[in-house]
C-alpha positions as CSV (number, residue, x, y, z in Angstrom):
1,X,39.2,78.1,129.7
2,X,41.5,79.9,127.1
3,X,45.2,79.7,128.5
4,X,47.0,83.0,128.0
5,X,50.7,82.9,126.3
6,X,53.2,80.7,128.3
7,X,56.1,82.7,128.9
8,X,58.0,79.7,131.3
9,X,58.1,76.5,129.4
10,X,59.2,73.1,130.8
11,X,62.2,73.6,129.0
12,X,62.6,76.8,130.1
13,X,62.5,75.8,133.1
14,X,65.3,72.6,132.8
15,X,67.4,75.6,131.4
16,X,66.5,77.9,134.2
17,X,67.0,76.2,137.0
18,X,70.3,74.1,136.0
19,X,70.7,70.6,136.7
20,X,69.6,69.0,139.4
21,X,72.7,68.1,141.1
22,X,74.0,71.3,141.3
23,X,76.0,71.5,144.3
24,X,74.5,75.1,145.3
25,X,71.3,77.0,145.3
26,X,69.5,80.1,145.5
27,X,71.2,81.1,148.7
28,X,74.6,81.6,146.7
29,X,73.1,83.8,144.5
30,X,71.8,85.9,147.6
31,X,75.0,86.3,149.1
32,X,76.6,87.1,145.9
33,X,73.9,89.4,144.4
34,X,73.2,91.2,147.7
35,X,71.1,89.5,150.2
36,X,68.6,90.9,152.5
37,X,69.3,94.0,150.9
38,X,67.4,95.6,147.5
39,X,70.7,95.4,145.4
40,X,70.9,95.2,141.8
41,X,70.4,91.4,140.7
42,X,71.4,89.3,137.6
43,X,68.4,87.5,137.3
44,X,69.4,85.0,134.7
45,X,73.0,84.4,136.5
46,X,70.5,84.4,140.1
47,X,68.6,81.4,139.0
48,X,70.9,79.6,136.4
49,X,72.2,76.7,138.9
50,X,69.0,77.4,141.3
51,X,68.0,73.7,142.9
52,X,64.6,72.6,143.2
53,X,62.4,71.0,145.6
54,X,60.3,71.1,148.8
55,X,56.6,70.6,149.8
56,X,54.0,73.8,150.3
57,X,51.6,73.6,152.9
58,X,48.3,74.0,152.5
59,X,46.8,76.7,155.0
60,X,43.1,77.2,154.1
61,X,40.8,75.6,150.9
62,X,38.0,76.9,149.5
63,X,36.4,75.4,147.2
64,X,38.3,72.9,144.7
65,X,42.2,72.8,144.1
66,X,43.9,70.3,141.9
67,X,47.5,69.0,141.7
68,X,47.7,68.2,138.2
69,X,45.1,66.0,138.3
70,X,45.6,65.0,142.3
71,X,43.3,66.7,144.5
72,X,44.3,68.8,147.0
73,X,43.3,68.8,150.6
74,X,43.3,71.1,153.7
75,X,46.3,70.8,156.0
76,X,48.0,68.7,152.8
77,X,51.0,69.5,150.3
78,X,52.4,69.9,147.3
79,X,55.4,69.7,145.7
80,X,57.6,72.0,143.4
81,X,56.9,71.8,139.9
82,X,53.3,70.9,140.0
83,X,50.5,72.6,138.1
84,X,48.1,74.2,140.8
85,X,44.5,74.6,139.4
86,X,41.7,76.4,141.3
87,X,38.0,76.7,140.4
88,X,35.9,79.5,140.1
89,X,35.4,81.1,142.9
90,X,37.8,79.5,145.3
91,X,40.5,80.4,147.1
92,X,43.8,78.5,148.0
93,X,46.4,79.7,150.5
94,X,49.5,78.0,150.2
95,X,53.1,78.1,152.9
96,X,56.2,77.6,151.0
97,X,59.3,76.4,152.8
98,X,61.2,79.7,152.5
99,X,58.6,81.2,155.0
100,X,56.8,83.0,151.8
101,X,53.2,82.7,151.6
102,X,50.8,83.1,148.4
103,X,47.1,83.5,147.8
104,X,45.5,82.2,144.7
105,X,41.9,83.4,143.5
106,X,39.9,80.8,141.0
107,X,39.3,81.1,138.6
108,X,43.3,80.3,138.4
109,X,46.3,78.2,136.8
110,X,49.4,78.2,136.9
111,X,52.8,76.2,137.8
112,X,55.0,77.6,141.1
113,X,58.4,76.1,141.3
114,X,60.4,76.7,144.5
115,X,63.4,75.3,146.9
116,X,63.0,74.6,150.3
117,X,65.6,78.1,151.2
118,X,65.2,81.3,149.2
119,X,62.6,81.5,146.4
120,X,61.3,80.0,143.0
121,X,59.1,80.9,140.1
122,X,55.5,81.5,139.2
123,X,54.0,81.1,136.0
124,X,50.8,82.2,135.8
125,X,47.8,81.9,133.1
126,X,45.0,82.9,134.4
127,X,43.4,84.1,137.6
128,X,45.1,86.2,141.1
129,X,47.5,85.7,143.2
130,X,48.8,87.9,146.0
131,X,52.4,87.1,147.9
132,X,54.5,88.0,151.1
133,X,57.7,87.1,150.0
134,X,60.5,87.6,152.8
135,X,63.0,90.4,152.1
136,X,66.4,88.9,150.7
137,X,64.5,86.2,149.2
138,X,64.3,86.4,145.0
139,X,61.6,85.1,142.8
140,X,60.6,85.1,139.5
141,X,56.4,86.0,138.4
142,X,55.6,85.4,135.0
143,X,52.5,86.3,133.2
144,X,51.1,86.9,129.5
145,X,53.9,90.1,129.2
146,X,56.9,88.6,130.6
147,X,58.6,88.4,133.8
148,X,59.0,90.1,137.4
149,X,61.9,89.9,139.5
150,X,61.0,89.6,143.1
151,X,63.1,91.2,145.8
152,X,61.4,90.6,149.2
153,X,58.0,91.6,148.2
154,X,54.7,91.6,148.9
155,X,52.9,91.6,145.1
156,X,49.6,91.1,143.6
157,X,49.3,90.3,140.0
158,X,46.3,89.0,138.1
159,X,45.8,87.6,134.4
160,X,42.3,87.9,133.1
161,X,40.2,85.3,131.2
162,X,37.7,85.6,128.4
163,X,35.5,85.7,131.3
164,X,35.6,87.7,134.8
165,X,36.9,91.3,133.6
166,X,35.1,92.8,135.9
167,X,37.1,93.7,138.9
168,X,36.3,95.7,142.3
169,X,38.4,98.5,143.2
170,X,38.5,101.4,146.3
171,X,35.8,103.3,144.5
172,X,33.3,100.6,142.9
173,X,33.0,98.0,140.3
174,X,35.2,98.8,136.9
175,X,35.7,96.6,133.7
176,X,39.2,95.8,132.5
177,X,40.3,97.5,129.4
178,X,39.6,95.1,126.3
179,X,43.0,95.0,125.3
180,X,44.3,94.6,128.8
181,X,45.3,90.6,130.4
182,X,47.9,91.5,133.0
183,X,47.7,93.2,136.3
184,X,50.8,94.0,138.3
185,X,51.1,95.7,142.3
186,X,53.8,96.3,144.0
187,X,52.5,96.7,147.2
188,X,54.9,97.0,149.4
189,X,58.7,96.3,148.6
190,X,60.9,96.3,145.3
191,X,61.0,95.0,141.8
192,X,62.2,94.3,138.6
193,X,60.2,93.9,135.3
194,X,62.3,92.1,133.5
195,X,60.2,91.7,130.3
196,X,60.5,88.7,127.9
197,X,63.3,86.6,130.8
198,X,65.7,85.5,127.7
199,X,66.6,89.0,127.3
200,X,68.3,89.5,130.8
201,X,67.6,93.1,130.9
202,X,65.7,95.0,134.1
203,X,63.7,97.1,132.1
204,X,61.9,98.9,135.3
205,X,63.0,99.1,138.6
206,X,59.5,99.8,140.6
207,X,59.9,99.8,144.4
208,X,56.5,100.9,146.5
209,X,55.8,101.8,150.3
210,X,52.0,100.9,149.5
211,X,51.0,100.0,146.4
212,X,51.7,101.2,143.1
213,X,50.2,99.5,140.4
214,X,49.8,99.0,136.7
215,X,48.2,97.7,133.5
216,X,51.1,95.7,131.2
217,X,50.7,95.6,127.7
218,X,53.7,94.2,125.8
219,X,53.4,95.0,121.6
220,X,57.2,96.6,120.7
221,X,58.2,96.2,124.4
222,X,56.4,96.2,128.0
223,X,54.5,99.1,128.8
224,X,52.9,100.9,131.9
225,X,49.5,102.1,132.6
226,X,49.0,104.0,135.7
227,X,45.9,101.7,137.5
228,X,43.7,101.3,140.4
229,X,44.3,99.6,143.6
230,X,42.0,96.3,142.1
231,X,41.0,93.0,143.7
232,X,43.0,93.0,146.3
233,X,43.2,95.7,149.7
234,X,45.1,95.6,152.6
235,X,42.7,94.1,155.2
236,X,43.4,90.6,152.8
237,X,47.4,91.8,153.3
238,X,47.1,91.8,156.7
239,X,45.5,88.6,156.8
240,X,48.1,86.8,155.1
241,X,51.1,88.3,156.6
242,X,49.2,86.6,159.6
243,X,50.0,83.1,158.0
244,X,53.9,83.8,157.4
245,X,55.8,81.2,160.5
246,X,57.8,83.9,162.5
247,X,59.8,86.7,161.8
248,X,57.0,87.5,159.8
249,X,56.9,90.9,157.3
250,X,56.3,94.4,158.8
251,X,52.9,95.5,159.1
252,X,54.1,99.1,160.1
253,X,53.2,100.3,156.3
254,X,49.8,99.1,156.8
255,X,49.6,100.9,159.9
256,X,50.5,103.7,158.9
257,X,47.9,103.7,155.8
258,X,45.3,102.9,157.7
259,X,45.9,106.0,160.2
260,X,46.1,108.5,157.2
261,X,42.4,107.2,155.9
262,X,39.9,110.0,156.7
263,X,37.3,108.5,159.4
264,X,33.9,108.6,159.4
């Protein structure tokens, strides 16, 4: 499996997240930069003395999941910092000890770093993930064309392979655009592209009541392609929201999408 571009190194990442002994986490950075509310962030100031740690809890396995090279097991853990790898085919729903809860399609890699309060990052390679993030609580998705801030989201992006381009949307079966790896939806919330993450700069604010998605491309900077809703809908939303512990996010904006759909 060819990796796309890492955009979050290791040693990004001892940068990012500060040293371990810092004497305050993400939570500072939420009361300073705004809390529950979408207020502007620093991102790089956000995360700069963010601590780490925590377990995620397994909530449903299909198929194989590794660890790194441990693997994983319904109704088991796993631990900030570890490379999650899932096959072909399978699907892996993970708990995070901020209450967030993620969704990862195989064929899929990628690293998810997170403290047991108010967020983390994901670094993604290859494959889908979709994730209710509670609103207040900031994270960080990386892909092939840089980074996204998240505000209290739920999100869907997905980096495509060599293999697997072609994707299902409302209307039928489409194939990605050849010079197209990364997928981005807002689905329901407020972001921040933030581009390559060294830079610091929001370059797009983007906030959605139900979905609004797009194709990135990043050549002289990160663009935007107007896209289809694409491999993920809201019947798997609802599900998931499902999985959050209590309060969980509001379902009103599903609700209210599925009474405007025509009938019949």
């Amino acid at each position: 499996m060819k990796r796309p571009k890492r955009i979050f190194t290791r040693r990004n990442a001892l940068v990012f997240f500060g040293a371990a002994a810092a004497s305050f986490g993400l939570g500072y950075a939420l009361r300073r930069f705004g809390g529950g509310d979408y207020a502007d962030v620093d991102w790089q100031r956000a995360f700069e003395r963010k601590t780490v740690g925590g377990i995620a809890r397994i909530k449903s396995l299909v198929g194989e999941g590794l660890a790194g090279m441990r693997e994983l097991m319904l109704g088991g853990g796993l631990n900030s910092g570890e490379r999650i790898s899932v096959a072909r085919d399978g699907l892996l729903i993970l708990s995070l000890p901020d209450r967030s809860v993620l969704q990862i399609r195989g064929e899929a890699e990628l690293d998810l770093h997170f403290d047991e309060f108010s967020g983390g990052v994901y670094n993604l390679y290859v494959g889908a993930v979709l994730s209710v993030v509670p609103r207040g609580n900031l994270y960080i998705a990386t892909g092939p064309t840089g980074a996204v801030g998240i505000k209290g989201t739920v999100f869907f992006r997905e980096v495509f392979g060599e293999t697997g381009r072609e994707v299902q949307t409302m209307e039928g079966k489409m194939t990605m655009p050849a010079d197209v790896d990364d997928y981005f939806c807002t689905c329901h919330g407020e972001v921040d592209y933030l581009g390559q993450l060294e830079q610091g700069r929001v370059v797009r604010t983007d906030r959605a009541q139900h979905h609004s998605p797009f194709f990135l491309r990043n050549g002289d900077g990160l663009t935007f392609e107007e896209a289809p809703m694409l491999n993920h809908f809201d019947d798997e939303i609802d599900r998931l929201i499902d999985v959050m512990d209590p309060p969980r996010h509001d379902k009103s904006w599903l609700d209210l999408a599925a009474a405007s759909r025509p009938r019949g």
